[in-house]
C-alpha positions in Angstrom: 0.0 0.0 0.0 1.2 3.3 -0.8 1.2 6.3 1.6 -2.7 7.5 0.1 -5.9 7.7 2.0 -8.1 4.6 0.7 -11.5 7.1 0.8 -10.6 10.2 0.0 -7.0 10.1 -2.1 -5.0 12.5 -0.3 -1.4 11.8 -0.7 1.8 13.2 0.8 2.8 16.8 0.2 6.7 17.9 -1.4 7.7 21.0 0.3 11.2 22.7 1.2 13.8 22.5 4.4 15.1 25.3 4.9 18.7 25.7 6.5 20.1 28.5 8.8 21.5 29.9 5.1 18.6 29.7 3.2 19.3 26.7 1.3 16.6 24.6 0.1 16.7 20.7 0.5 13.5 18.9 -0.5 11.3 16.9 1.9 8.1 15.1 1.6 5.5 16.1 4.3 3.4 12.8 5.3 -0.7 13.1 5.8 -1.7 11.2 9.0 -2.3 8.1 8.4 -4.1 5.3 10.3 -4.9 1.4 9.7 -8.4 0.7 10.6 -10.6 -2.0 9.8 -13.2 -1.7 7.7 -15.8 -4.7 6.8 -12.9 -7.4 7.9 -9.8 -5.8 5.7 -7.3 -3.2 6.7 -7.2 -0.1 5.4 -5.3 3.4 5.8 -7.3 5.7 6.5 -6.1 9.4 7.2 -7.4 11.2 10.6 -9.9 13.7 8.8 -11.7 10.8 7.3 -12.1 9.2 10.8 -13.4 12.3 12.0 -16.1 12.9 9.3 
């Protein structure tokens, strides 16, 4: 499974570390994810689905 909500498709964001000099490095900034069970299977599930 790859790091992606199962209900609503939200994925992981790319954004920019930034060092004492300005320099930019790229990073990937994970949604929440959760496994839950859903009608016997496992599923990821991200924490504003489960609150909906």
């Amino acid at each position: 499974m790859s790091r992606k909500c199962s209900i609503c498709k939200r994925r992981s964001l790319n954004a920019n570390s930034r060092s004492h000099s300005n320099i930019a490095t790229k990073k990937r900034q994970y949604i929440n994810l959760q496994t839950k069970k859903i009608d016997g299977k496992k599923t990821k599930i991200c924490v504003s689905c489960i609150k909906k």
